[in-house]
N, C-alpha and C positions, 0 to 999 in steps of 0.2 A: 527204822530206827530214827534217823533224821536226815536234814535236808544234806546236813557237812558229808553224807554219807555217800550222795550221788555226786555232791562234785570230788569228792577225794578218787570214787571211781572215774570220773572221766578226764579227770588230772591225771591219775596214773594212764589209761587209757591213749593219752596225749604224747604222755611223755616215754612210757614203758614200750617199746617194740616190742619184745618177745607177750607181755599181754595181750597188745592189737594184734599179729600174728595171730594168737587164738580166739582170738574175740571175731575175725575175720569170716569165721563160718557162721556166727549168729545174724538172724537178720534182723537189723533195729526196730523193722516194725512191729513185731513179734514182742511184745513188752513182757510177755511170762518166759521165754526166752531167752532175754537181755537178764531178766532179773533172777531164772536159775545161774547164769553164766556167773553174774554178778555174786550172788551165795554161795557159789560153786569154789571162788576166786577171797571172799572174807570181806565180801561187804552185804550189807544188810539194808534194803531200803525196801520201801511198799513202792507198787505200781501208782499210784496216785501224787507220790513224791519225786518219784521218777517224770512222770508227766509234768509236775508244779515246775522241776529243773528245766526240761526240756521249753516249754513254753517261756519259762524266765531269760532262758536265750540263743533262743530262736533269733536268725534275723527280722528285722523289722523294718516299716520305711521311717523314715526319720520323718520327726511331725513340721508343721510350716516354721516354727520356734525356732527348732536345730537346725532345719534347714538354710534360714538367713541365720545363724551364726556361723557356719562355713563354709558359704557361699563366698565367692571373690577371687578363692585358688591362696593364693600364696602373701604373707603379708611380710612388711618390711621397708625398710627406707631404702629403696634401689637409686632413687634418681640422685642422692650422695654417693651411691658405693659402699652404701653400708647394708650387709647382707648378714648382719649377726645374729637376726634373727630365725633364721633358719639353716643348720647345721649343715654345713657340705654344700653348701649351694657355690658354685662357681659361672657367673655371670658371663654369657657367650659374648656378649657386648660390654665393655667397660663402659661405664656411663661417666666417668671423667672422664674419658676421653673419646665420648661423641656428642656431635658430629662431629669426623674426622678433619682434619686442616686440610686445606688446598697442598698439593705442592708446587703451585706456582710460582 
């Protein structure tokens, strides 16, 4: 029927436990299979459409582009103390107050 068709199944799939519980005995690689279970359940797609989802997201490597764009780890102005930009961070080391003072 269309493309909205495989991901509404695999959204429910995600999200529905007692689905996955029966979905549970199909094996994915089986695509006539997955797409009786899927008919079976009131969703309607071709094998061919199932495939175009599947490939559309699949993991991938991320290309050199993405890669140097989050590359580095974590960003932010730490050497002030300011951690705002990344939520929940709590800094092991205060960076105002190191290096620590003598107590001499």
């Amino acid at each position: 029927m269309s493309q909205s068709e495989t991901e509404r199944f695999a959204n429910d799939l995600q999200n529905d436990e007692a689905l996955r519980d029966e979905y549970s005995v199909v094996k994915p690689s089986e695509i006539d299979a997955v797409i009786a279970f899927a008919r079976d359940k009131g969703y309607e797609f071709t094998a061919e459409e199932a495939q175009t989802f599947v490939e559309r997201n699949a993991p991938r490597e991320l290309s050199e582009e993405e890669l140097a764009s989050v590359s580095g780890g974590v960003s932010g102005n730490f050497i002030n103390g300011n951690s705002s930009t990344v939520k929940g961070y709590e800094p092991v080391i205060d960076p105002v107050q190191w290096p620590p003072k003598s107590s001499s």
